[in-house]
N, CA, C and O atoms as a Tripos MOL2 file, in Angstrom:
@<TRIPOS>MOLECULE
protein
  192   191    48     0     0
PROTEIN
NO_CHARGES

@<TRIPOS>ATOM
      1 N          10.8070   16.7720  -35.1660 N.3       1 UNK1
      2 CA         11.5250   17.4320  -34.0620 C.3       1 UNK1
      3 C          11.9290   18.8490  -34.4350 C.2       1 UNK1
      4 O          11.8230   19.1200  -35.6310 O.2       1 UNK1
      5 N          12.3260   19.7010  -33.7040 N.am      2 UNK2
      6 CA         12.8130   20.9900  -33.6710 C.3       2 UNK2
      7 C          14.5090   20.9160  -34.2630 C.2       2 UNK2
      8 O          15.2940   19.9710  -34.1910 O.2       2 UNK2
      9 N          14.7040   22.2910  -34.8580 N.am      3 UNK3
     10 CA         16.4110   22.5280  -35.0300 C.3       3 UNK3
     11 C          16.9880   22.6290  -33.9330 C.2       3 UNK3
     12 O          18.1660   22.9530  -33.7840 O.2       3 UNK3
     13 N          16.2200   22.3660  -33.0900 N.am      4 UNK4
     14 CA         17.7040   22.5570  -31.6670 C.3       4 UNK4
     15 C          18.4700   20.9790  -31.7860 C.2       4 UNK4
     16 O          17.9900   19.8740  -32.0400 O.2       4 UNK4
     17 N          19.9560   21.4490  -31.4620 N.am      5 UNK5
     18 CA         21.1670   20.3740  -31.0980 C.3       5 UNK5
     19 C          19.9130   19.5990  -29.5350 C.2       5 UNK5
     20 O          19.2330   20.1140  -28.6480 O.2       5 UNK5
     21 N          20.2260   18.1510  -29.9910 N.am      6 UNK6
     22 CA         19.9200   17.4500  -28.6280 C.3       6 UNK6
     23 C          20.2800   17.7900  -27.6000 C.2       6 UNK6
     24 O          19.5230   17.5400  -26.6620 O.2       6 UNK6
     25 N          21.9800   18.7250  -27.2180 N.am      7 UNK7
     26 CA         22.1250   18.6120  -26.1250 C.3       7 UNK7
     27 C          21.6140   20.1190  -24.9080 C.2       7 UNK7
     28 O          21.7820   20.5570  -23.7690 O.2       7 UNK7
     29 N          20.8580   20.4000  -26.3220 N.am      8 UNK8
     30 CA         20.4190   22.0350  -25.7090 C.3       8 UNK8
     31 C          18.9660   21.6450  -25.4120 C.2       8 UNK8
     32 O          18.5780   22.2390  -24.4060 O.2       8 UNK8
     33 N          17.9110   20.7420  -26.0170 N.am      9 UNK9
     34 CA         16.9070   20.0880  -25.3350 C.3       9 UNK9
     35 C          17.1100   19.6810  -24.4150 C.2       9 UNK9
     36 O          16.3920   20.3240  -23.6490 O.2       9 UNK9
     37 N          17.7140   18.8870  -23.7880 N.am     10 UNK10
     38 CA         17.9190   18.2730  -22.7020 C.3      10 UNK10
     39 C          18.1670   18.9870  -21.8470 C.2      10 UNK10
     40 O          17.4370   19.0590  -20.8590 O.2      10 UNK10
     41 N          19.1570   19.6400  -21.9720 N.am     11 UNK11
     42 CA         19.4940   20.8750  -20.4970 C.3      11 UNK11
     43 C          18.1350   21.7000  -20.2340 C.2      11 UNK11
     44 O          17.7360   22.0330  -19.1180 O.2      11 UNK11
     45 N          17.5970   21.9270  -21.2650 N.am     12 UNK12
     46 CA         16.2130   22.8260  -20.9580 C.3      12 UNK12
     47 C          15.4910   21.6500  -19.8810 C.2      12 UNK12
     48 O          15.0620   21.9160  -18.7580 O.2      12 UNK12
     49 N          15.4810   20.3500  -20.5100 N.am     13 UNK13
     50 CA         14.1030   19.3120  -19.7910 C.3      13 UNK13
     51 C          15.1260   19.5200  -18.7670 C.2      13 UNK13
     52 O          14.6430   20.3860  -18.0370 O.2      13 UNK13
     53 N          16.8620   19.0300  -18.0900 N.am     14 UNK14
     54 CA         16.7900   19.1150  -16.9120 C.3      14 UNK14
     55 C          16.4260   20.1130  -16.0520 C.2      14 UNK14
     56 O          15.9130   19.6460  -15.0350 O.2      14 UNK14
     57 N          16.5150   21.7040  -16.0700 N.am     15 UNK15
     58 CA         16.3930   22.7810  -15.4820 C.3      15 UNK15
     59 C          14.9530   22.8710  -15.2580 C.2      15 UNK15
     60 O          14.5690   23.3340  -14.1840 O.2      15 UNK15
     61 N          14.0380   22.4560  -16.2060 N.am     16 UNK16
     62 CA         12.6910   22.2110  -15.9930 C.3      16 UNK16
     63 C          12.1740   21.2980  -14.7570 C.2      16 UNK16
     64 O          11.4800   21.7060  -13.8250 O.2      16 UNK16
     65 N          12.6490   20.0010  -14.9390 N.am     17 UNK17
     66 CA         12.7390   19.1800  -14.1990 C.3      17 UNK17
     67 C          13.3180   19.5560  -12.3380 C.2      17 UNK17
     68 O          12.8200   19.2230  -11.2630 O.2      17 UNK17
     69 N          14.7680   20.5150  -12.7410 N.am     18 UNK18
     70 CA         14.9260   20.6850  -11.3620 C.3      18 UNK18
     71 C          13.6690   21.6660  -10.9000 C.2      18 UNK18
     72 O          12.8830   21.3630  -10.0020 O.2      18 UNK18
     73 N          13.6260   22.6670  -11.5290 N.am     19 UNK19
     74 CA         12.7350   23.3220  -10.8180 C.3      19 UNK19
     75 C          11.2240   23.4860   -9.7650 C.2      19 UNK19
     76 O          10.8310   24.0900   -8.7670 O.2      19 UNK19
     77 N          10.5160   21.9710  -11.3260 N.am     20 UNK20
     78 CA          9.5180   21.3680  -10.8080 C.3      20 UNK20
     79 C          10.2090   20.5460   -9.1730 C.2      20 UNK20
     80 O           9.7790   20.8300   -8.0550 O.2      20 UNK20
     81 N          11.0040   19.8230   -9.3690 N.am     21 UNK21
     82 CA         11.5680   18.9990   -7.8520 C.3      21 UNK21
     83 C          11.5940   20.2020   -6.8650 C.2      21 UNK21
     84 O          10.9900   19.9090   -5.8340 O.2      21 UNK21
     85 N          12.0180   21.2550   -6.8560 N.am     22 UNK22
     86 CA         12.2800   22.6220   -6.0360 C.3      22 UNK22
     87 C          11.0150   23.1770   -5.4070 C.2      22 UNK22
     88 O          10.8920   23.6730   -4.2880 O.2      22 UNK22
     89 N          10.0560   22.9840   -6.3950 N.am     23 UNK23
     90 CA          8.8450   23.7090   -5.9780 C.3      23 UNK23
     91 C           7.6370   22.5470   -5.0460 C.2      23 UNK23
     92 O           6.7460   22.7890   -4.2320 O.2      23 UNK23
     93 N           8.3180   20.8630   -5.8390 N.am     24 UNK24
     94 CA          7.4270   20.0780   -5.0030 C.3      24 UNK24
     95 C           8.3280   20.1550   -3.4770 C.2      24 UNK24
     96 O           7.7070   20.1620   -2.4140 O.2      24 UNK24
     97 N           9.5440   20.1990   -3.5060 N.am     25 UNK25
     98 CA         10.0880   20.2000   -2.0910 C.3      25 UNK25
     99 C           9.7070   21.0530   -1.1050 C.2      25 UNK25
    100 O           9.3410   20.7360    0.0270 O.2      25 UNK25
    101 N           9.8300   22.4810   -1.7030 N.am     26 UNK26
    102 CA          9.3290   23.5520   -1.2130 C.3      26 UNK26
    103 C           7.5930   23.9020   -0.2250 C.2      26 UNK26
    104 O           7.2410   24.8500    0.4770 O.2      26 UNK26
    105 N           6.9510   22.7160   -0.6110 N.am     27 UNK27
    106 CA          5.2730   22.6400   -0.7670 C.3      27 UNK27
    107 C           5.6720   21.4770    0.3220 C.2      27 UNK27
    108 O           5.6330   21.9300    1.4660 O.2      27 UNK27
    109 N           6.0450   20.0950    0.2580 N.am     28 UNK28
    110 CA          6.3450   19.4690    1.2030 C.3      28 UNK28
    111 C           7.0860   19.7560    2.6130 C.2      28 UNK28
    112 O           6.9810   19.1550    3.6820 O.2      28 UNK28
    113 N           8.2280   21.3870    2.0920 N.am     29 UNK29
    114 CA          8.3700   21.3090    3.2810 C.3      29 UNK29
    115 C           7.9880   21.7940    4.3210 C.2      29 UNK29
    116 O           8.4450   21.5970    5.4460 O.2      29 UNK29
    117 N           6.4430   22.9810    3.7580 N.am     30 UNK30
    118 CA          5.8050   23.9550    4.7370 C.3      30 UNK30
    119 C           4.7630   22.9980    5.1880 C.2      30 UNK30
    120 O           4.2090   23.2820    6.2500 O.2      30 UNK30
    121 N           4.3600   21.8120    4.5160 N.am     31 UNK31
    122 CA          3.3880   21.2220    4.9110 C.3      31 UNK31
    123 C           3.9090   20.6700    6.1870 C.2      31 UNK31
    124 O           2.9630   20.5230    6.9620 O.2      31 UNK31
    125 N           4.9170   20.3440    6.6560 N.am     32 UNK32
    126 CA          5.9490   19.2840    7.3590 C.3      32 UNK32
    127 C           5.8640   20.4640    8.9080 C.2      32 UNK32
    128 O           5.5090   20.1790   10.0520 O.2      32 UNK32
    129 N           6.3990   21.9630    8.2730 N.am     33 UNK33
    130 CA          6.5460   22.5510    9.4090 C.3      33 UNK33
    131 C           4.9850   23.4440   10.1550 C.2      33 UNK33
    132 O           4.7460   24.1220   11.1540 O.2      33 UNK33
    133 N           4.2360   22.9290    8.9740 N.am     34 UNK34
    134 CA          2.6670   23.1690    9.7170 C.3      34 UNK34
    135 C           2.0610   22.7500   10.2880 C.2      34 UNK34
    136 O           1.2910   23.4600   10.9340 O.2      34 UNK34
    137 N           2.0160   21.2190   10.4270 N.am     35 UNK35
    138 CA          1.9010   20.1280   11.4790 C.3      35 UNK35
    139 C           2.0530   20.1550   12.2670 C.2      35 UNK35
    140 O           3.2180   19.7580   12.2750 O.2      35 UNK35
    141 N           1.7020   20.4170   13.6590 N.am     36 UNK36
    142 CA          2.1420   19.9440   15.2690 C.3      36 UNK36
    143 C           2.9360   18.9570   15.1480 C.2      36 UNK36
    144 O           2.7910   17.8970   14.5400 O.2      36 UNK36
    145 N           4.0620   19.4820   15.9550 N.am     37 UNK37
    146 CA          4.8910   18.2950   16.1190 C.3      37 UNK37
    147 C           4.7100   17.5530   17.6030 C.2      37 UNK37
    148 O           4.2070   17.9200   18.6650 O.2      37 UNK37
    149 N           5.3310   16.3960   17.1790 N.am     38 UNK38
    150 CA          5.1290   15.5990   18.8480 C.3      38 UNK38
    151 C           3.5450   14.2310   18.5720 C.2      38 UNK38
    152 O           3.3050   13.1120   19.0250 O.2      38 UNK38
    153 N           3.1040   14.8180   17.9690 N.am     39 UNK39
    154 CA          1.6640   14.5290   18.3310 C.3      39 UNK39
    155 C           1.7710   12.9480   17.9930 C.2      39 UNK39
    156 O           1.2900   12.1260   18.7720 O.2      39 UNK39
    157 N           2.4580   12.5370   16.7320 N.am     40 UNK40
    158 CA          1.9530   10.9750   16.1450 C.3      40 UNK40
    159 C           2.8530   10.5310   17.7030 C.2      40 UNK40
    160 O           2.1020   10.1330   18.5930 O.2      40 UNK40
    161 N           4.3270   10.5780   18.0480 N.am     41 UNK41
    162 CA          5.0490    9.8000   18.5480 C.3      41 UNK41
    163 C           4.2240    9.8250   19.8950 C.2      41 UNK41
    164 O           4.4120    8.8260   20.5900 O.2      41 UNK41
    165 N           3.4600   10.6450   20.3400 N.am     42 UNK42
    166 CA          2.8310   10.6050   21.8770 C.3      42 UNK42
    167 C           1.3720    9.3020   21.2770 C.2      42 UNK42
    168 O           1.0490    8.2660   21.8580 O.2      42 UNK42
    169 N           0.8780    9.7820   20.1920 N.am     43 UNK43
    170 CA         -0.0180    8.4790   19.9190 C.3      43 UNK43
    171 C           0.5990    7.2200   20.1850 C.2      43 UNK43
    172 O           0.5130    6.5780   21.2310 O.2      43 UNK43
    173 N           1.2710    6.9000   19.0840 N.am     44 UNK44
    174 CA          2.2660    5.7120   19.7360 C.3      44 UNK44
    175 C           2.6320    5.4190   20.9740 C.2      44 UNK44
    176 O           2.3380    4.3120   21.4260 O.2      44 UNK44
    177 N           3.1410    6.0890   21.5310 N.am     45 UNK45
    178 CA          3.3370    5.6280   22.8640 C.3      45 UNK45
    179 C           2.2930    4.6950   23.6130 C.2      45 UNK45
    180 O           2.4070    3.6430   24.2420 O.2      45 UNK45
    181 N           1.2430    5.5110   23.2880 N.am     46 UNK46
    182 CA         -0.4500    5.5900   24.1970 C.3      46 UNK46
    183 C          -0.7770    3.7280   23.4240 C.2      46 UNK46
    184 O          -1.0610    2.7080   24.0510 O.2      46 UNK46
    185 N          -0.6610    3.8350   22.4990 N.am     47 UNK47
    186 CA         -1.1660    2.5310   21.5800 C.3      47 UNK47
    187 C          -0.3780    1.4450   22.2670 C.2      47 UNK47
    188 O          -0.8490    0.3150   22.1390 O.2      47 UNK47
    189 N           0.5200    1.5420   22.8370 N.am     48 UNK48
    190 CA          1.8880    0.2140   22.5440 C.3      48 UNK48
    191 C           1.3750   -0.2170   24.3950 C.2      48 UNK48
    192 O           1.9310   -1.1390   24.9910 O.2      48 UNK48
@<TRIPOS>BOND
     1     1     2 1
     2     2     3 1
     3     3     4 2
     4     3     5 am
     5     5     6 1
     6     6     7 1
     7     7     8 2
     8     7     9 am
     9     9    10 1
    10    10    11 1
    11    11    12 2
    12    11    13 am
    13    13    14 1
    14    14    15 1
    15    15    16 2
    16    15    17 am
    17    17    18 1
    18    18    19 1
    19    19    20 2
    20    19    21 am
    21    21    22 1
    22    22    23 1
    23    23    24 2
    24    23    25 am
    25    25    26 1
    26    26    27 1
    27    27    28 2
    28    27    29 am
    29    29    30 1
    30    30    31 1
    31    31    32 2
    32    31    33 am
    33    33    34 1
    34    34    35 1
    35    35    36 2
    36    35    37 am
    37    37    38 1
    38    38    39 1
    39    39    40 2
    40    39    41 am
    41    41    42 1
    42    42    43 1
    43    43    44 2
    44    43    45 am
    45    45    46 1
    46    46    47 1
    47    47    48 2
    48    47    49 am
    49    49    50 1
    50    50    51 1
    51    51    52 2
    52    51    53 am
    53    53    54 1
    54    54    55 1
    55    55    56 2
    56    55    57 am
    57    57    58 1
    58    58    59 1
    59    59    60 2
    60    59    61 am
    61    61    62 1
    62    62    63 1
    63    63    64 2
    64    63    65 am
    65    65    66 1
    66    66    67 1
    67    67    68 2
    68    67    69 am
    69    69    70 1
    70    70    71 1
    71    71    72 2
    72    71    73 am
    73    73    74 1
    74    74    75 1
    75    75    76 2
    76    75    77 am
    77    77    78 1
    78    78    79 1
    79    79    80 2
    80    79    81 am
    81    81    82 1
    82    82    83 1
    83    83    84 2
    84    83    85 am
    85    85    86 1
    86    86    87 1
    87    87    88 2
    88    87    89 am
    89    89    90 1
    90    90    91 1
    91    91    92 2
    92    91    93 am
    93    93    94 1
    94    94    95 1
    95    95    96 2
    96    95    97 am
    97    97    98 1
    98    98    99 1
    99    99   100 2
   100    99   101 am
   101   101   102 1
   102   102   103 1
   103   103   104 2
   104   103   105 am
   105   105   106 1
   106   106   107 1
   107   107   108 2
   108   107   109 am
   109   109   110 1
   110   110   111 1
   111   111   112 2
   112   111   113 am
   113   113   114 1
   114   114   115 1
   115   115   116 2
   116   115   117 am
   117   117   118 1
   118   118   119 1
   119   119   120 2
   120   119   121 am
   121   121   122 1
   122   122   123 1
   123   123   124 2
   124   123   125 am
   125   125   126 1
   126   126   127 1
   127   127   128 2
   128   127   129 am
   129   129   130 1
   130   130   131 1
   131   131   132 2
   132   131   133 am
   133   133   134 1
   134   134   135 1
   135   135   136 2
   136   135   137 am
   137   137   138 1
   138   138   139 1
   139   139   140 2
   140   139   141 am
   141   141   142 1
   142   142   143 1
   143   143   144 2
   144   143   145 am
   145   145   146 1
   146   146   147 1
   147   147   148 2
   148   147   149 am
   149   149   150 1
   150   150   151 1
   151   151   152 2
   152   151   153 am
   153   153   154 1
   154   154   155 1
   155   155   156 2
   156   155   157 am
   157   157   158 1
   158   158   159 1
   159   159   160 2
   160   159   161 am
   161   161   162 1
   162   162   163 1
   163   163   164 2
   164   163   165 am
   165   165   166 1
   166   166   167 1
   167   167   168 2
   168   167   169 am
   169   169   170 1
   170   170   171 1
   171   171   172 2
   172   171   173 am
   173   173   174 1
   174   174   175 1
   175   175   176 2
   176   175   177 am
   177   177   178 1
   178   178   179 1
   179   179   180 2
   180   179   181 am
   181   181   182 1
   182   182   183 1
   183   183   184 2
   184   183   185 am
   185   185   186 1
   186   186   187 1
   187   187   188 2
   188   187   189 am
   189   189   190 1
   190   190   191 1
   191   191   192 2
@<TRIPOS>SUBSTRUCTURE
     1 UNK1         2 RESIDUE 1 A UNK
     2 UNK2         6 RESIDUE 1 A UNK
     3 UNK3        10 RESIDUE 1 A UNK
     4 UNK4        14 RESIDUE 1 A UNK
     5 UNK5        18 RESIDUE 1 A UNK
     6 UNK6        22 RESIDUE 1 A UNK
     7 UNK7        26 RESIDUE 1 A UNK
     8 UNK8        30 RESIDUE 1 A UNK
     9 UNK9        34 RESIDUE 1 A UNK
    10 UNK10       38 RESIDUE 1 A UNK
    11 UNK11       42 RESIDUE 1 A UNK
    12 UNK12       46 RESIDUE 1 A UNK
    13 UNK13       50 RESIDUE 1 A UNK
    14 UNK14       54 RESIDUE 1 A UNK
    15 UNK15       58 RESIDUE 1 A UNK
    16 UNK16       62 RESIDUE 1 A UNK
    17 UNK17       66 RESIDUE 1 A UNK
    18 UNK18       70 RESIDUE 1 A UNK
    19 UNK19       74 RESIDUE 1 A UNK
    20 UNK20       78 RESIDUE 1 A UNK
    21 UNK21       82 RESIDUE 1 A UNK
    22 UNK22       86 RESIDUE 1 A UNK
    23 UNK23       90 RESIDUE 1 A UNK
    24 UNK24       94 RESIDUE 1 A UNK
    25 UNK25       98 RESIDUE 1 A UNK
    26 UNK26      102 RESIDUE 1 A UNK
    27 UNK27      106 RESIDUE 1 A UNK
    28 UNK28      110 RESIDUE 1 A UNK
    29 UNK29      114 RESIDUE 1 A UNK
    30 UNK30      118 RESIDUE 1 A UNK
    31 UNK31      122 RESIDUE 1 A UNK
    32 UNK32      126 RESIDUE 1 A UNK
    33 UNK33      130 RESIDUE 1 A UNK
    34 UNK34      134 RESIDUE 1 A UNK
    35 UNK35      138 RESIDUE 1 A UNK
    36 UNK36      142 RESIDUE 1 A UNK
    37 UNK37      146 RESIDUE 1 A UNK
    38 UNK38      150 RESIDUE 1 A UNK
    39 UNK39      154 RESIDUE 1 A UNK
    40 UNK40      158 RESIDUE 1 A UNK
    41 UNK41      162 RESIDUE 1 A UNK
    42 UNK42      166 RESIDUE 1 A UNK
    43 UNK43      170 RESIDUE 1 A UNK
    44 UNK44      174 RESIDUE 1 A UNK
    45 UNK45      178 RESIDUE 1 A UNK
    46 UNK46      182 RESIDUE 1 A UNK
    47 UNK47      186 RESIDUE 1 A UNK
    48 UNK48      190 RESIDUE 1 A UNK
């Protein structure tokens, strides 16, 4: 292992960690607002 104190690894893996979560959210959420909306719930309707 490295001379770093454990608790200075860890804060690095969380900030890492958030960031990665930030950037997958970020990617999910343009995908979300690129989509036509409306469209599945009018399928449904049509199906039922």
């Amino acid at each position: 292992m490295t001379d770093k104190p454990k608790e200075k690894v860890f804060a690095e893996r969380q900030d890492n960690y958030k960031q990665e979560k930030e950037e997958i959210f970020k990617e999910a959420l343009k995908d979300y607002h690129e989509e036509p909306s409306g469209e599945t719930i009018e399928d449904d309707e049509s199906k039922a």
